[in-house]
N, C-alpha and C positions, 0 to 999 in steps of 0.2 A: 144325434150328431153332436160333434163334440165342437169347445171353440180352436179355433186358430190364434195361438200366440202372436203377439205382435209387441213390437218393441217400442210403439207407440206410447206417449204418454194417455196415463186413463182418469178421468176425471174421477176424485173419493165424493164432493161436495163442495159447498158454497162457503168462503168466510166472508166477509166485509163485502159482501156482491159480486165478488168474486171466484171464479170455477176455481177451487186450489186441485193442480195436479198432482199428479203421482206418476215416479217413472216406474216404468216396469222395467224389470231386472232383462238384459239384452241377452242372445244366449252364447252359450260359448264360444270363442276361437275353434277352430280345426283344429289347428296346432295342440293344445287342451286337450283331445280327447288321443286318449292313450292305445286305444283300440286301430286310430289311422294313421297314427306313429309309428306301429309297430308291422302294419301292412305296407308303408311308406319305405320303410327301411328293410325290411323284408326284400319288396319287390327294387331297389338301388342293387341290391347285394348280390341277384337272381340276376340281374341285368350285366353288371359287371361281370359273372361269373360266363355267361353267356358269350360275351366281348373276347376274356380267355380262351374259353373253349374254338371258337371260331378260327384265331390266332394259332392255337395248337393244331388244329387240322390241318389250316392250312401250312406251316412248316410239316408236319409229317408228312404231308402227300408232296411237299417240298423236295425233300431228307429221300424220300423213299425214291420215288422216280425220279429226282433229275432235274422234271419240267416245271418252268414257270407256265407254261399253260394248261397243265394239269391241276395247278394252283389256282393260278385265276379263273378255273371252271369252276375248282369248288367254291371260291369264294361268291361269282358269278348265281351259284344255284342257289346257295346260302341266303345271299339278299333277296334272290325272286321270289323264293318261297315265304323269306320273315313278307316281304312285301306283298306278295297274293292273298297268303292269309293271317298275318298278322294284325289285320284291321278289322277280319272276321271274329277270331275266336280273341 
């Protein structure tokens, strides 16, 4: 088993009777690592794009038929379903 970093100070030895510590190096920010940046902003862009899409249906099914409640059905379904299972997957 391996150890567990901690960002505790670690004692090296003793000077004048004294424990002289050492800090241990803390670990990165989130922000720092370039891998959660790039899935951060990723998923902003996916999200946005999402937001469009929705907007455009519903003007098309606007445009096409007429009805505003043909509209606020899809928009209606659109929520239920991000809502049933967008907390699943």
């Amino acid at each position: 088993m391996g150890m567990i970093p901690s960002s505790e100070p670690e004692i090296i030895g003793y000077q004048d009777g004294q424990a002289a510590l050492h800090n241990t190096k803390a670990p990165p920010t989130l922000w720092r690592n370039v891998t959660f940046r790039r899935i951060l902003y990723g998923y902003g862009i996916s999200v946005f794009g999402d937001c469009f899409n929705g907007i455009a249906i519903s003007l098309w099914v606007l445009q096409t038929t007429g009805s505003a409640k043909s509209m606020a059905a899809v928009q209606i379904c659109n929520m239920a379903v991000s809502f049933l299972f967008g907390s699943v997957s």
